[in-house]
C-alpha positions in Angstrom: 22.2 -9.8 33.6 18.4 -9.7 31.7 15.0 -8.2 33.0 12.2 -9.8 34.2 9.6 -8.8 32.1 5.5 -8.7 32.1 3.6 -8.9 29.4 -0.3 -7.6 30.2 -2.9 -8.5 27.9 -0.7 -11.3 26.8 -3.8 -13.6 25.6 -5.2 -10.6 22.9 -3.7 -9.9 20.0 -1.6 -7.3 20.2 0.0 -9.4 23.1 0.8 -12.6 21.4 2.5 -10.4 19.0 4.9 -9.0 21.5 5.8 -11.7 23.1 6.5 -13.6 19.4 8.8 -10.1 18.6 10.5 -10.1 22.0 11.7 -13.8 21.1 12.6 -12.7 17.8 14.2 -9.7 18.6 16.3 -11.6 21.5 15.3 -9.1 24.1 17.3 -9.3 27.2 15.1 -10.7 29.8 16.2 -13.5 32.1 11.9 -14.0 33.1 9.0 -13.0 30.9 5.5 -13.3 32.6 2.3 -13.3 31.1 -0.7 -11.5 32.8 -4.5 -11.5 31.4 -7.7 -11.7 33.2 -9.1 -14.6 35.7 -10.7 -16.1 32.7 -7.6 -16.9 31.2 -5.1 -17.8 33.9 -3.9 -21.1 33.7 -3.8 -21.2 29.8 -0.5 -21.8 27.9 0.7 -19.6 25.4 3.7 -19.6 23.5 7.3 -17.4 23.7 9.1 -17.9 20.1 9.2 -21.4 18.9 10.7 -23.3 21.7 9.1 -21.9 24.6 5.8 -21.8 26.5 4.5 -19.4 29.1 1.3 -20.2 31.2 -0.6 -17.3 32.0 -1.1 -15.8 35.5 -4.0 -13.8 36.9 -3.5 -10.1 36.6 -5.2 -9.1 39.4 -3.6 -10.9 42.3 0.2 -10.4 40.6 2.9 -8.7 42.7 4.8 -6.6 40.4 7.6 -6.4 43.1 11.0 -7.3 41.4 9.2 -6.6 37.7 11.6 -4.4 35.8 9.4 -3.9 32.8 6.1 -4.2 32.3 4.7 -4.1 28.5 1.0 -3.7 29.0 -2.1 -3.8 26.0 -4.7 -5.1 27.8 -7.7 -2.1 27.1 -8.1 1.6 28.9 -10.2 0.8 31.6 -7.8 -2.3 32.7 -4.8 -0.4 32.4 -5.8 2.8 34.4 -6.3 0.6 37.1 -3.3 -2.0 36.9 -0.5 0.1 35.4 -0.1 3.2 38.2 0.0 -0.8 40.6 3.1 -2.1 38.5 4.7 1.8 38.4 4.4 2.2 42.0 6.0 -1.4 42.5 9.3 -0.1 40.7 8.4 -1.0 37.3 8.1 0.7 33.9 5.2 0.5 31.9 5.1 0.8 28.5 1.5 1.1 27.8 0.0 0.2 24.5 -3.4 1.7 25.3 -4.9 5.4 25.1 -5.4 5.9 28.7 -2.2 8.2 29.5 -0.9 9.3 25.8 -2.7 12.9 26.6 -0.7 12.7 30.2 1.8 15.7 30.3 3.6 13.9 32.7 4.3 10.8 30.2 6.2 10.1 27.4 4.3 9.5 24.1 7.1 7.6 22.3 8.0 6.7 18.8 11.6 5.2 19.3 12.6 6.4 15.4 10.9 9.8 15.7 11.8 11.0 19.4 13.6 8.9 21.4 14.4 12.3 23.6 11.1 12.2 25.1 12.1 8.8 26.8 14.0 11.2 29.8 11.0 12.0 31.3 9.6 8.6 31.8 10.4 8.6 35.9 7.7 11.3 36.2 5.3 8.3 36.5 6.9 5.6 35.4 4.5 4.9 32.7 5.7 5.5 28.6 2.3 5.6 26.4 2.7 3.7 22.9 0.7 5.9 20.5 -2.5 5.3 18.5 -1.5 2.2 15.5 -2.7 5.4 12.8 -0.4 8.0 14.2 2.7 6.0 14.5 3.1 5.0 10.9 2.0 8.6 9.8 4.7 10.1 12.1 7.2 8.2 11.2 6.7 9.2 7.5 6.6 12.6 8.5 9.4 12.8 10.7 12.4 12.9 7.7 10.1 15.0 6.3 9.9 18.0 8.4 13.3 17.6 8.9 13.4 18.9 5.3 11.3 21.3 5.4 8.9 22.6 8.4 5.5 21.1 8.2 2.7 23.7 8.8 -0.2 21.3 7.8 -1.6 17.7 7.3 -4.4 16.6 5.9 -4.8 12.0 5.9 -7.7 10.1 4.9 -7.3 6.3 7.1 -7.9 2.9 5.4 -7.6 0.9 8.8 -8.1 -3.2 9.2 -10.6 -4.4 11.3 -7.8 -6.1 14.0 -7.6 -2.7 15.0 -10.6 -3.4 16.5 -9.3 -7.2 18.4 -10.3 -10.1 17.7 -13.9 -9.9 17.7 -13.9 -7.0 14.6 -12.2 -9.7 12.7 -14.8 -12.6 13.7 -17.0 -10.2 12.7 -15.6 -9.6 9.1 -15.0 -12.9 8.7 -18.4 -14.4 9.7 -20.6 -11.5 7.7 -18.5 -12.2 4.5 -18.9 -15.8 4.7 -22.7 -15.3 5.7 -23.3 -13.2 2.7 -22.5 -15.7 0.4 -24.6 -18.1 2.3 -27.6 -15.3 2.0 -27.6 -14.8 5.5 -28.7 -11.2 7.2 -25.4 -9.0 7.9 -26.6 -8.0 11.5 -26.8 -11.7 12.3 -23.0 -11.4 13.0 -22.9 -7.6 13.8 -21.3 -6.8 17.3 -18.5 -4.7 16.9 -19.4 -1.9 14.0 -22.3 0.3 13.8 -22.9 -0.9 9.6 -22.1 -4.0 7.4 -17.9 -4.4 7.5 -18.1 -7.3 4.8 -18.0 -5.6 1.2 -18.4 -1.9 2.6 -16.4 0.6 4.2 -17.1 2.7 7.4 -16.4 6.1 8.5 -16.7 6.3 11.8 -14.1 4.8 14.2 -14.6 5.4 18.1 -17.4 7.6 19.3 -18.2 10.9 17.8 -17.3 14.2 19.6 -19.0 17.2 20.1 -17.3 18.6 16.8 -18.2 16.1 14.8 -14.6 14.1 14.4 -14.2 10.8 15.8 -11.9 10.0 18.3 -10.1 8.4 16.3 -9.4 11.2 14.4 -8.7 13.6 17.5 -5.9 11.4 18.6 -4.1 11.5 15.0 -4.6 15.5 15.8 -3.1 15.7 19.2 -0.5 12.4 19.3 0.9 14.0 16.4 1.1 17.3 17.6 2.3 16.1 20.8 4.9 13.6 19.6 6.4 15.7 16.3 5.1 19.5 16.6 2.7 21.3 18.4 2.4 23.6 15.3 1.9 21.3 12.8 -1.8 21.5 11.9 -3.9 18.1 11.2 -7.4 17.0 9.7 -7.7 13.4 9.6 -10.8 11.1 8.7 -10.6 7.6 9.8 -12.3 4.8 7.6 -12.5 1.3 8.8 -12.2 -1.1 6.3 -12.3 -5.1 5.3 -9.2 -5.3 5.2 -7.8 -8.3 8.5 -4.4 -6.7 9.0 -2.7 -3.7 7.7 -3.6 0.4 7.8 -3.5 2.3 4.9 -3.3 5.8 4.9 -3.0 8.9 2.1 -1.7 11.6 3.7 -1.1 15.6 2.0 1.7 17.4 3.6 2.3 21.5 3.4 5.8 22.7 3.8 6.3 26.0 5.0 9.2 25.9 1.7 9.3 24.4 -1.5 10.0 20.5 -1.2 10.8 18.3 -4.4 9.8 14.7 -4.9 13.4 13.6 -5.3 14.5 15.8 -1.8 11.3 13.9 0.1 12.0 10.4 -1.2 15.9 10.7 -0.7 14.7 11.8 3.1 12.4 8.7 3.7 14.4 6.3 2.0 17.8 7.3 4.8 15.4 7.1 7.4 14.8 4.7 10.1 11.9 2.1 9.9 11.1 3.4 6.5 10.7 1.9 3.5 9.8 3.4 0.1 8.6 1.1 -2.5 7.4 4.1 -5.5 7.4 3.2 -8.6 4.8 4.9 -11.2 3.5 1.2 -12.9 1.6 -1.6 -11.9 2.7 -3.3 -8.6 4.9 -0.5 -8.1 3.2 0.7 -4.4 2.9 -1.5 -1.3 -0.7 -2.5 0.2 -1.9 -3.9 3.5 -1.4 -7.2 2.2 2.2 -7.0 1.2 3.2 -4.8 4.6 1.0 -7.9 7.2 3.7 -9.4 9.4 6.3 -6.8 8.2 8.4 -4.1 10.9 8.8 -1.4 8.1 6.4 1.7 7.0 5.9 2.1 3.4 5.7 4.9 1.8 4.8 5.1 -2.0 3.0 7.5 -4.6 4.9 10.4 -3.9 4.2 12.9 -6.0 3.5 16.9 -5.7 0.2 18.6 -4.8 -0.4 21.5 -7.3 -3.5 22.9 -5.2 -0.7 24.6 -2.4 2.2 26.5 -2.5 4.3 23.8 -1.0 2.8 20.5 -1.0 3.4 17.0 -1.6 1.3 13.8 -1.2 2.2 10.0 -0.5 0.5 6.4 0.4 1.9 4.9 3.4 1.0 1.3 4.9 1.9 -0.5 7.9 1.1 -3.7 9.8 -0.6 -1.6 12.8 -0.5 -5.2 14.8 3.1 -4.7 14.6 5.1 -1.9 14.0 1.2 -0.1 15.3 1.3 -1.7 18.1 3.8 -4.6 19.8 6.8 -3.8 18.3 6.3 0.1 18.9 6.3 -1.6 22.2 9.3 -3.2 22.5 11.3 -0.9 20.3 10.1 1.6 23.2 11.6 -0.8 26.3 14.9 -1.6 24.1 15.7 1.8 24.0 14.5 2.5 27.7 16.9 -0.1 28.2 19.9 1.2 26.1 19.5 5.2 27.5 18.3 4.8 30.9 18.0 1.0 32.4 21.1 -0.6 31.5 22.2 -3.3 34.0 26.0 -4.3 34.9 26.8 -7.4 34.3 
């Protein structure tokens, strides 16, 4: 006996990509519905290869009888609809930032701490982290296994889909424009500077100490999903880059760590993949990690400049593993631990 299953947001892009990795993935669901906005109900969109959903309005859909609901449809939408499908007896695994900060739910990365999953029916709501954190706690998970983390410093390389669909119009359109001497601001709606050819430090709105958003939630996710004493700077660039999020991240061990004892620990561990080989081609980019489930991890070598430290390169798709399949790794595992049906 399967789930019935809503997809919200299922028209963005983050969306279409769980619905194509549910297919894949075979994820038990006997009925898969997909939610979005007036503007889109009515439209078809596809499930895998064989099968096509039309979309239904979000905001006259009765949740009752939804087991799951897998929700990525922006902040604002999901404070409103998600506490609706949680109080109808579903569980929402959100993919925005609205409740990640929540004490009363989960902030899950399913290879990092599953544990966390016991408190979902607090609120019946599970928060999917920021696309940045995830990879970078998933590197660092084996890692402070090792050895106890006591501080983290990452510099971001992040794609413009982390910004939907419009950020990557907007790379797209300025690049071509350039080379057809047009004015960069012609085509400028989602970033505060020229994306095309340039790179950007400034993702999300600034804070009163001067870090980005984006940056605080790298800070607090992490603390909150790995250690609460691990100690984190991060500064988040956007790139032009469509698909994929770099990031070089410096690690300080409370004791020694060797390259060999890190690398041996990222390569047994789950979702991880280390490609590190010192000569050309011998590190993973963006464009080699698009469309891919797996972190990468490569350049791992020591930092002289600390007692204990060590350094690496990790990418990820952060459409996938950042994002959709995050989401459903987060609902098979509900499943597995806490949801399982009798046949």
């Amino acid at each position: 006996m399967g789930y019935k299953v809503a997809v919200v947001g299922a028209t963005g892009n983050v969306g279409r990509e769980v619905l194509q990795i549910m297919a894949e993935r075979e994820f038990p669901a006997d009925e898969v519905v997909a939610l979005a906005s007036s503007r889109s109900a009515g439209r078809e969109i596809s499930y895998g290869e064989d099968d096509v959903l039309k979309v239904q309005n979000l905001e006259t859909f009765d949740f009752a009888g939804t087991d799951i609901v897998l929700s990525s449809p922006g902040a604002k939408v999901s404070a409103k609809f998600s506490p609706i499908a949680a109080a109808a007896g579903a569980v929402v695994v959100d993919n925005t930032s609205h409740f990640r900060m929540d004490p009363d739910v989960p902030l899950v990365v399913p290879e990092v701490n599953p544990e966390a999953l016991a408190g979902y029916a607090k609120k019946n709501i599970i928060a999917n982290p920021n696309c940045s954190t995830i990879q970078m706690v998933a590197a660092l998970k084996p890692l402070h296994d090792l050895q106890p983390i006591k501080r983290v410093v990452v510099s971001t390389y992040q794609s413009v889909s982390g910004g939907g669909k419009e950020a990557m119009d907007e790379l797209f359109n300025q690049t071509r424009g350039i080379y057809a001497n047009e004015p960069f601001h012609k085509y400028q709606t989602k970033f505060t500077k020229q994306i095309a050819f340039n790179v950007i430090p400034h993702i999300d709105v600034f804070m009163d100490d001067g870090s980005t958003k984006e940056e605080w939630k790298m800070v607090v996710e992490t603390k909150k999903i790995l250690d609460p004493d691990i100690a984190v700077h991060a500064t988040c660039v956007r790139v032009p880059v469509f698909v994929g999020h770099a990031e070089a991240v410096n690690v300080e061990f409370e004791y020694p760590v060797t390259e060999d004892e890190a690398r041996n620990a990222l390569r047994d561990a789950p979702g991880i993949s280390v490609v590190d080989h010192r000569a050309d081609e011998g590190y993973v980019t963006p464009v080699e990690c698009a469309g891919e489930d797996a972190v990468y991890v490569s350049r791992i070598r020591k930092d002289p400049t600390v007692e204990h430290g060590l350094s690496f390169w990790c990418v990820s798709d952060n459409l996938r593993k950042g994002a959709a399949l995050n989401t459903v790794q987060i609902a098979e595992e509900l499943i597995r631990s806490y949801m399982r049906k009798a046949a």
